[in-house]
FIFINU-639117 format. One record per atom (N, C-alpha, C, O, CB): x, y, z; residue in one letter. Coordinates in steps of 0.001 Angstrom, whole numbers, plus 500000, padded with zeros to 6 digits. Glycine has a CB too. Example, Ala and Ser with C-alpha at 12.3 -4.5 7.8 and 13.67 -1.06 7.14 Angstrom:
# FIFINU-639117
513190494310507800A/512300495500507800A/513200496700507800A/514236496681508465A/511308495527509046A/512850497750507080S/513670498940507140S/512900500030507870S/513409501138508039S/514084499402505725S/
END
This chain:
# FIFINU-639117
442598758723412312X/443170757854411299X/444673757834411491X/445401758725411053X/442792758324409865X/445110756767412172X/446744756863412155X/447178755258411543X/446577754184411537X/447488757206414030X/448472755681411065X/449094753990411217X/448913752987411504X/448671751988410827X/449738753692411690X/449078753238413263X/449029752198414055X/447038751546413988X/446728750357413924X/449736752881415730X/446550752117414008X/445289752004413002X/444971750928412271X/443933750274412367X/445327752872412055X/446069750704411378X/445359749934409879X/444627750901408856X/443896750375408017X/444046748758410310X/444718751756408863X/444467752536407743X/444889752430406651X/444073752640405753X/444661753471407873X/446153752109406298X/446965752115405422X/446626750802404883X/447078750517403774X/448280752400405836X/445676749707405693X/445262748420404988X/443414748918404370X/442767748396403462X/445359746809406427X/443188749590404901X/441639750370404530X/442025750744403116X/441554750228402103X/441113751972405597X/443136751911403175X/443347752681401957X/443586751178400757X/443153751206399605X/444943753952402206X/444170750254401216X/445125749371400016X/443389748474399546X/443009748078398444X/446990747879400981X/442828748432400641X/441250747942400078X/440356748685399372X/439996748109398345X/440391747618401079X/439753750004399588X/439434750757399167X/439530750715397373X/438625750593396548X/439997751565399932X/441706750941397107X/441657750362395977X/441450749773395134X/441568750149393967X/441844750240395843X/440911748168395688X/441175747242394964X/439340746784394858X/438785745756394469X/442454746172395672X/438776748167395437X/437203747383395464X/436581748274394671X/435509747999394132X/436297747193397008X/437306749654394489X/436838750661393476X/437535751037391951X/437561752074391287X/436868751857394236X/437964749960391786X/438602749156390570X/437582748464390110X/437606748253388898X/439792748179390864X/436503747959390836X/435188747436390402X/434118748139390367X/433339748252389421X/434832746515391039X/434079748477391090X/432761749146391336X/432997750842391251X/433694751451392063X/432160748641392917X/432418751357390330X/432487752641389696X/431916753743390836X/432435754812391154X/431575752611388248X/430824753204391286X/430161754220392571X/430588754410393913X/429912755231394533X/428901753855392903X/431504753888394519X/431981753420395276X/433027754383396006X/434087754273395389X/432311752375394759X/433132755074396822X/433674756471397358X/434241755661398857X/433701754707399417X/432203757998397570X/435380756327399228X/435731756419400766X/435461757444401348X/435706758497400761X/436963756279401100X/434959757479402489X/434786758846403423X/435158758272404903X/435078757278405623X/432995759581403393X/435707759854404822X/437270759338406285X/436651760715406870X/436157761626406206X/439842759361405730X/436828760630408547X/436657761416409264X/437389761411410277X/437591760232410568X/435699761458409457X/438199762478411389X/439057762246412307X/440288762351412304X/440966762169411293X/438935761397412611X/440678762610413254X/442480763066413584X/443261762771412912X/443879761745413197X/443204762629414651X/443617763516411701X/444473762871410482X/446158762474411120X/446641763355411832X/444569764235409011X/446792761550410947X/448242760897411086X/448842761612409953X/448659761520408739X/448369759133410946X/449502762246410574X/451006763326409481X/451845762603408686X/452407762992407662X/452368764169410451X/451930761026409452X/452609760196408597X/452065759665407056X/452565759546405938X/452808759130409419X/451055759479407539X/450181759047406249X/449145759727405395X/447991759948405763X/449518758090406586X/449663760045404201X/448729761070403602X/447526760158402808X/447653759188402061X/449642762156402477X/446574760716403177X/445351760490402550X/445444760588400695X/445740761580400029X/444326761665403253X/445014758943400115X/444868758860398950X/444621760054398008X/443929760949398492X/444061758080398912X/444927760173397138X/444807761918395892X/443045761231395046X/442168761868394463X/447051762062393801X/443138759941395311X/441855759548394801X/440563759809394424X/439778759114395070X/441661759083395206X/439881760744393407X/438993761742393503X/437721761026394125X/436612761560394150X/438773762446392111X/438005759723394641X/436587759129395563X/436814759151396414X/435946758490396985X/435966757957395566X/437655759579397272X/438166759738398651X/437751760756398927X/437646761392397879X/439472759694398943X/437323761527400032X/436764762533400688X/436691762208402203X/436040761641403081X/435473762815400093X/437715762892401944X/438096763490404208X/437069764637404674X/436799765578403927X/440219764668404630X/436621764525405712X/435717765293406323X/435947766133407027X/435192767077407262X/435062764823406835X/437504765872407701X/438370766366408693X/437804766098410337X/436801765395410461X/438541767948408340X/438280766511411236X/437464766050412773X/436440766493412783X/436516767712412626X/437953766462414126X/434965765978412942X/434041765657412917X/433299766311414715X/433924765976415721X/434245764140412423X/432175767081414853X/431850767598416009X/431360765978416540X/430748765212415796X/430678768996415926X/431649765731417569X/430759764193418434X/429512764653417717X/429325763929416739X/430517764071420671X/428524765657417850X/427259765509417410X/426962765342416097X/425827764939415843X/426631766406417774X/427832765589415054X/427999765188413893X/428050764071413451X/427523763866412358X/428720765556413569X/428824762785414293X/429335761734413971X/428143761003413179X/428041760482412069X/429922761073415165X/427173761238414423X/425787759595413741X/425173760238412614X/424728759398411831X/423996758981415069X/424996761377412261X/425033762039410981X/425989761045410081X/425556760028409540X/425626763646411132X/427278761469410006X/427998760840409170X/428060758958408850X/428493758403407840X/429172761397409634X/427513758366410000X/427438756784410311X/426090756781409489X/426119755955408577X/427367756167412174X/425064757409409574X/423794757235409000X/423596756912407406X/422885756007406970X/423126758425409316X/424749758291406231X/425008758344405620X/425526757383404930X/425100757164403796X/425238758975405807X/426832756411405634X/427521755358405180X/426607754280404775X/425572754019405388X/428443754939406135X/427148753466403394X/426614752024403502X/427158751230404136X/426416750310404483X/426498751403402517X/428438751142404549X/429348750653405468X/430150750902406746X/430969751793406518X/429928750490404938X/430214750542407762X/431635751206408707X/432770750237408995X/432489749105409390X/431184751720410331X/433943750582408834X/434772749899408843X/435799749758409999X/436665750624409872X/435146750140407880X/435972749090410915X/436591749672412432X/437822748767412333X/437888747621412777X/435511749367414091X/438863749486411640X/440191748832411185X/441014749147412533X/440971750087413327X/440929749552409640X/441691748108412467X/442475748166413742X/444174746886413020X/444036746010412167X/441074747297415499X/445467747231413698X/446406746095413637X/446879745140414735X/446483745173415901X/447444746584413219X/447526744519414367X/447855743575416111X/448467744193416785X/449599743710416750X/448710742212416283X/448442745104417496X/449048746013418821X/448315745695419795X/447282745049419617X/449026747612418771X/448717746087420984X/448554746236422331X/447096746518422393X/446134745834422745X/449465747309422964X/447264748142421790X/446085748678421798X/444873748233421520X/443860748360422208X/446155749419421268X/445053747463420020X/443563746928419570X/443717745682420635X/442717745384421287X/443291746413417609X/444499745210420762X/444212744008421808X/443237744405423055X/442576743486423539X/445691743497422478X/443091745844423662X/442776745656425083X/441760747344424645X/441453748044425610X/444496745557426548X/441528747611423850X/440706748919423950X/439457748709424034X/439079747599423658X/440838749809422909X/438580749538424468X/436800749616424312X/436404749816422908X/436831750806422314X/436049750973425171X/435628748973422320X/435405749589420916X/434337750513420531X/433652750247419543X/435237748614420063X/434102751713421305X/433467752768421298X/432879753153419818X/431703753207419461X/434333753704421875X/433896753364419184X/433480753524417316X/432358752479416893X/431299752930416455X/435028753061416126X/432533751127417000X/431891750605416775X/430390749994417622X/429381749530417091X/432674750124416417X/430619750149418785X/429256750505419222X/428641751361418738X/427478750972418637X/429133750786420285X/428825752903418152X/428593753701417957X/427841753891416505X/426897754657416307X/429521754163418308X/428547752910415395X/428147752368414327X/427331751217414414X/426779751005413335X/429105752155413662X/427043750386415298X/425779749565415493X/424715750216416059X/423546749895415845X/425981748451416287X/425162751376416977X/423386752445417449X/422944752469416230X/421930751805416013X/423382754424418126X/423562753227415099X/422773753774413712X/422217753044412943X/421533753391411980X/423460754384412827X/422591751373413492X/422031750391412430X/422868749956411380X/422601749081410556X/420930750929411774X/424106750762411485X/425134750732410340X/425613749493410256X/425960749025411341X/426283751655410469X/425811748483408881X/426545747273408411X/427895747748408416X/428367748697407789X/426106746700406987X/428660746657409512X/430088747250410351X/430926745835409686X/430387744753409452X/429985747389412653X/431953746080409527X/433180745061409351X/434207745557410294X/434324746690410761X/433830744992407777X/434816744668410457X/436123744840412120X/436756744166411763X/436334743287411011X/435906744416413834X/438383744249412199X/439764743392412618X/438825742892413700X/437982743220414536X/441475744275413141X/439861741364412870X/439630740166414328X/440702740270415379X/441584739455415649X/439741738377413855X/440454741389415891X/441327741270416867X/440291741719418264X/439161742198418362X/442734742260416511X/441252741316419154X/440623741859420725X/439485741397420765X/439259740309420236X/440445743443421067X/438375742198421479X/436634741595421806X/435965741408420428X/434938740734420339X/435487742880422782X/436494741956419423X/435647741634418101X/435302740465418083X/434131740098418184X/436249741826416848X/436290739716417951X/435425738255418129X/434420737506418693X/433750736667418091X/435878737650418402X/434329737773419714X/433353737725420756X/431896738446420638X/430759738010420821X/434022738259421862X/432547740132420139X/431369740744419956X/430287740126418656X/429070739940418693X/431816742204419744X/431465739867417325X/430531739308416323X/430461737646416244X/430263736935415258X/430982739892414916X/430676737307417532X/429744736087416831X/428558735939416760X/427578736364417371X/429865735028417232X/428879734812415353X/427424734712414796X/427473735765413462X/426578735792412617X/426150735233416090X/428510736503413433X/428465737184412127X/429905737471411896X/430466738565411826X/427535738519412089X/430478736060411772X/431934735951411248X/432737736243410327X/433967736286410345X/432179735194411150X/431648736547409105X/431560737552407689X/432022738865407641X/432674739254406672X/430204737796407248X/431765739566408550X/431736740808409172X/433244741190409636X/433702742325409509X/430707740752410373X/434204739714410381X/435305740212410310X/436573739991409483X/436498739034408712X/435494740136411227X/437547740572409481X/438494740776408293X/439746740675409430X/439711741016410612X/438289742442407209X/440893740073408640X/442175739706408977X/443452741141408977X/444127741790408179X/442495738472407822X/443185741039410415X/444459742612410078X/445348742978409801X/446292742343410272X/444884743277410579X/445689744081408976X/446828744085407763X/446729743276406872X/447874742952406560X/448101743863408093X/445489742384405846X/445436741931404620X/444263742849404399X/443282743177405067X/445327740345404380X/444733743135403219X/444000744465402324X/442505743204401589X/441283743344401538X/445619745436400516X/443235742319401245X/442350741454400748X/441177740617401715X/440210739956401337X/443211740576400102X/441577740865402869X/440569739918403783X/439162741566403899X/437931741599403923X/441700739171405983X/440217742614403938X/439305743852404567X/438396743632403218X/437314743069403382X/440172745724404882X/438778744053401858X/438084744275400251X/436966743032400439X/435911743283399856X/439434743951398589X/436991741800401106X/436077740773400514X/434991741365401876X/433795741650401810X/436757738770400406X/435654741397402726X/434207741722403890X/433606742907404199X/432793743148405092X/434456741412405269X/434448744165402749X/433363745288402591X/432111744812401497X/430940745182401408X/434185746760401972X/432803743958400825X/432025743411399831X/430686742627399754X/429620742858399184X/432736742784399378X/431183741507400621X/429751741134401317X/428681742167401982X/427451742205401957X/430081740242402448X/429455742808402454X/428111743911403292X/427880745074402545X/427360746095402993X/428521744607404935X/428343744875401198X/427544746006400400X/426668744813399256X/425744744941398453X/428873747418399432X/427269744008399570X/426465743148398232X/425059742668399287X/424026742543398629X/427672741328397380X/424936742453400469X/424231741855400605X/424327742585403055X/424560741950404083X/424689740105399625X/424061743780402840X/423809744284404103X/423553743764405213X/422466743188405265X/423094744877404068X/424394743760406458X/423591742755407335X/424083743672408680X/425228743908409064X/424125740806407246X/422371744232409425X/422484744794409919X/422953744521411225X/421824744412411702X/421788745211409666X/423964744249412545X/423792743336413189X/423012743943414461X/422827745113414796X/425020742653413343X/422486742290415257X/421804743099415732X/422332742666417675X/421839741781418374X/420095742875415027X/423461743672418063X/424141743310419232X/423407744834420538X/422908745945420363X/426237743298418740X/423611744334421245X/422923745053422590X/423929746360422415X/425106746011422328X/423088744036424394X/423740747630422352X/425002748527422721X/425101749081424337X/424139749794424620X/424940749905421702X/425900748924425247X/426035748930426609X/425843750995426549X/426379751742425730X/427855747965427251X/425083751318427501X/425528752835427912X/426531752964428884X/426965751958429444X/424410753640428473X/426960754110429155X/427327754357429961X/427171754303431271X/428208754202431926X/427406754882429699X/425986754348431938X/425570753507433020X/426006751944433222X/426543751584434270X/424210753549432933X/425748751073432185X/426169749790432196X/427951749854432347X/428438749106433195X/425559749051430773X/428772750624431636X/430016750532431191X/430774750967432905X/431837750459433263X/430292751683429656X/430037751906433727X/430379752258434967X/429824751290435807X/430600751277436763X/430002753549435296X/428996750520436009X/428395749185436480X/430152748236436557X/431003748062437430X/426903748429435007X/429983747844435129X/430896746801434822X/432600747421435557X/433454746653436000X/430830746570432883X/432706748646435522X/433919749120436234X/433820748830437572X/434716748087437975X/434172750533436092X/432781749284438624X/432625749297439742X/432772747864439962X/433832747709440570X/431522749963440129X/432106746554439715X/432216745288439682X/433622745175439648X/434287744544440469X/431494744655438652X/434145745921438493X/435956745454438642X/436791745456439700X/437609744605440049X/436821746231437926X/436387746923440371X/437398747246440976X/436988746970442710X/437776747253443613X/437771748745440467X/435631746380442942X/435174745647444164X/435983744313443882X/436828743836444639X/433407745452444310X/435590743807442698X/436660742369442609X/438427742445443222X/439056741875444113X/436823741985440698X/438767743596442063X/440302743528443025X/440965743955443770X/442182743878443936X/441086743554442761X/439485744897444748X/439679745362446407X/439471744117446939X/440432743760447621X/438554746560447146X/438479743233446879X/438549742083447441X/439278740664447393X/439115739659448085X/437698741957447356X/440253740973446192X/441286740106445830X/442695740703446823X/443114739819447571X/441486740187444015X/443050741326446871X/443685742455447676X/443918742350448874X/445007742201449428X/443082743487447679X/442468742456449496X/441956742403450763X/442066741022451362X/442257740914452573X/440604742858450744X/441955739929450563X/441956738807451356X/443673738114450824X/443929736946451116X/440361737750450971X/444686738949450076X/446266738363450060X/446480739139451229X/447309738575451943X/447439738688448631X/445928740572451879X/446723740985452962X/446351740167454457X/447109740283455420X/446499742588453059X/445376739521454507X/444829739307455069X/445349737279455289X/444887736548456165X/443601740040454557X/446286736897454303X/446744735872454617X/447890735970455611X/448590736972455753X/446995735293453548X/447973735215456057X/449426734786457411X/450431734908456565X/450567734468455423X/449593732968458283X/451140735564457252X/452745735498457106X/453814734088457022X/454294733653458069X/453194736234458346X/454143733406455628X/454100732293456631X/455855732273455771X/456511731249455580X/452557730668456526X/456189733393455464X/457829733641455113X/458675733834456198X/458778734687457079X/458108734887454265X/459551732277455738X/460971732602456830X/460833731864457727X/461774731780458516X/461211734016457550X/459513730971457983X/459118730251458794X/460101728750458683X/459881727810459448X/457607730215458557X/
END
């Protein structure tokens, strides 16, 4: 949970959805950011870092997962591991539209939320607690994910291979 994250747009939703709804708890797990202290909120409950074998435990549990991300670099170009990880369990996921999200949820455009508006995140936890929708996307293993690398990097040995392989035709 850091900053650069969107957390701090999770936390500002969180608020404004358990202002309604009385039952309604956050549960946070993972590398806490020193910068940002976790809400005093007695529905908030940190788990602290979580064993990997623990995790789908904790995803199982949730009515929701929320894979907040802001417009950086990062969410632009990362693997979204978390959230594959929350579609194995079956878990009803909401995401920043940022990077492959889009791509990944189409067809369930509901699902994503505008990053850094607290209000886009609050309406599309809302839908998927008012009305669950499990999605239902292929999750790649690791076999596939080393597939798709090897493909890469034959592509730009052979992109490579055929600029060295052009004539010299500087100075001519």
């Amino acid at each position: 949970m850091s900053v650069e994250r969107g957390i701090k747009t999770l936390f500002q939703a969180f608020e404004k959805l358990s202002s309604k709804r009385n039952n309604l708890c956050l549960v946070l797990a993972g590398r806490l950011d020193q910068r940002l202290p976790i809400p005093t909120n007695g529905k908030v409950r940190y788990m602290g870092e979580l064993p990997q074998c623990d995790v789908g435990h904790l995803f199982n549990a949730l009515d929701v997962g929320v894979v907040s991300n802001r417009r950086n670099q990062f969410a632009e170009f990362c693997f979204p591991q978390k959230f594959y990880e929350m579609i194995a369990c079956r878990l009803p996921v909401v995401a920043a539209d940022i990077g492959v999200m889009r791509r990944l949820l189409a067809g369930y455009e509901n699902c994503l939320y505008e990053p850094e508006r607290a209000d886009s995140l609050a309406d599309a936890i809302e839908k998927q607690l008012d009305r669950p929708k499990v999605l239902d996307i292929s999750v790649p293993a690791w076999k596939d994910r080393g597939e798709d690398f090897q493909l890469l990097l034959e592509e730009v040995l052979m992109k490579s291979h055929s600029v060295n392989l052009s004539p010299n035709v500087a100075g001519r």
